[in-house]
C-alpha positions in Angstrom: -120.8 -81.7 -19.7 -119.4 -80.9 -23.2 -121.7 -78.9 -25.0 -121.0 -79.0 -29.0 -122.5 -76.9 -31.3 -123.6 -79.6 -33.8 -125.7 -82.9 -33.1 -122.9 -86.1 -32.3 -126.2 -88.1 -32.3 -128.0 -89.9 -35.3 -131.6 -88.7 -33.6 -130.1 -85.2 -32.8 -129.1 -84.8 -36.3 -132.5 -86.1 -37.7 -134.2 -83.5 -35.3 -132.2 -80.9 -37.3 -132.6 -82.0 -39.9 -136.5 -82.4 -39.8 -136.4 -78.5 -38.4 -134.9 -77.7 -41.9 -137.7 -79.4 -43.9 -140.0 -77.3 -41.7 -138.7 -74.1 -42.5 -138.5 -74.6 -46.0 -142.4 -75.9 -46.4 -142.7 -72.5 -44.2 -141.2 -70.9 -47.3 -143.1 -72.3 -49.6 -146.5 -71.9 -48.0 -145.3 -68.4 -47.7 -144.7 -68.4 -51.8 -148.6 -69.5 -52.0 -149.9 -67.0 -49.8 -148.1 -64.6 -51.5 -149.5 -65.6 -54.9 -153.1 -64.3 -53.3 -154.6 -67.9 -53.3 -156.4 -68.9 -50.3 -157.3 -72.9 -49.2 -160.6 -72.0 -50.9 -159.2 -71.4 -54.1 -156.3 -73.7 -54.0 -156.8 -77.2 -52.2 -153.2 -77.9 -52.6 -152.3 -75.6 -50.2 -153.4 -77.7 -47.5 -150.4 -80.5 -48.4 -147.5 -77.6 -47.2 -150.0 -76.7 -43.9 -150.2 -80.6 -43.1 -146.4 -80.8 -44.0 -145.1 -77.9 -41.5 -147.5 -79.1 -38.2 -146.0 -83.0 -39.1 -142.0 -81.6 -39.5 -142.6 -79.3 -36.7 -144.3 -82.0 -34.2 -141.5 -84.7 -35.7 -138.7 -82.2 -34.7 -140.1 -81.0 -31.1 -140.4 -84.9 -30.1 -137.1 -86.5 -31.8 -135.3 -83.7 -30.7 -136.7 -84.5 -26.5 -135.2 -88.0 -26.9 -132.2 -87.1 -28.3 -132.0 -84.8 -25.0 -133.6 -87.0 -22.3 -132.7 -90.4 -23.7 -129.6 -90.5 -25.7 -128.0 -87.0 -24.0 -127.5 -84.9 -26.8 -125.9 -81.9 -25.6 -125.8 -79.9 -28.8 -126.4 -76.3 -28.8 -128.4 -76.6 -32.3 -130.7 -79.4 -30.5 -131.3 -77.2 -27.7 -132.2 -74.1 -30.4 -134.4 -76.9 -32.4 -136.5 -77.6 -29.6 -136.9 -74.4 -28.5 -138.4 -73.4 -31.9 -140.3 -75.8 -32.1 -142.0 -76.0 -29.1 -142.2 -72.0 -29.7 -144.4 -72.8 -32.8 -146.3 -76.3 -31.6 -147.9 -73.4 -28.6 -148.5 -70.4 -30.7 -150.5 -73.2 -33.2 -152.1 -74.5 -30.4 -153.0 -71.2 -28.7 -154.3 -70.3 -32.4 -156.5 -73.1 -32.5 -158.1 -73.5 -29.2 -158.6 -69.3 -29.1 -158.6 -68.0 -32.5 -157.8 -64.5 -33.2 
């Protein structure tokens, strides 16, 4: 088993890459909060919300077939997965429980 560091794969590399649009709609939500506007105030907020739960999702399950299907065996795919399956059960444990 040769474990690279980079996806060799065309989904593995989407998977990354999909990772990296969600953490840049993570920075911009982050650049709206900060402005002190809340979705009450601001509707558009909702479009980076919708667009960080759909990158993060897209990520979690391109980056399971790169790994199950087409046997990625990249360290960043591994990482990517991770994360994101990290976030998709804090989100989930946030909406079924609240705070």
């Amino acid at each position: 088993m040769n474990i690279t560091f980079l996806p060799q794969t065309p989904l593995g590399k989407w998977s990354a890459g999909l990772t990296a649009t969600f953490l840049i709609f993570i920075g911009l939500l982050a650049l709206f909060a900060a402005s002190g506007q809340t979705f009450h105030d601001n509707p558009w907020l909702t479009i980076p919300v919708f667009l960080v739960y759909s990158a993060s999702i897209s990520s979690f399950i391109v980056g399971l077939i790169s790994i199950i299907a087409k046997k990625e065996r990249s360290f960043l795919v591994y990482l990517v997965v991770g994360a994101d399956l990290l976030f998709i059960v804090f989100e989930a444990g946030d909406i079924l429980f609240g705070y």
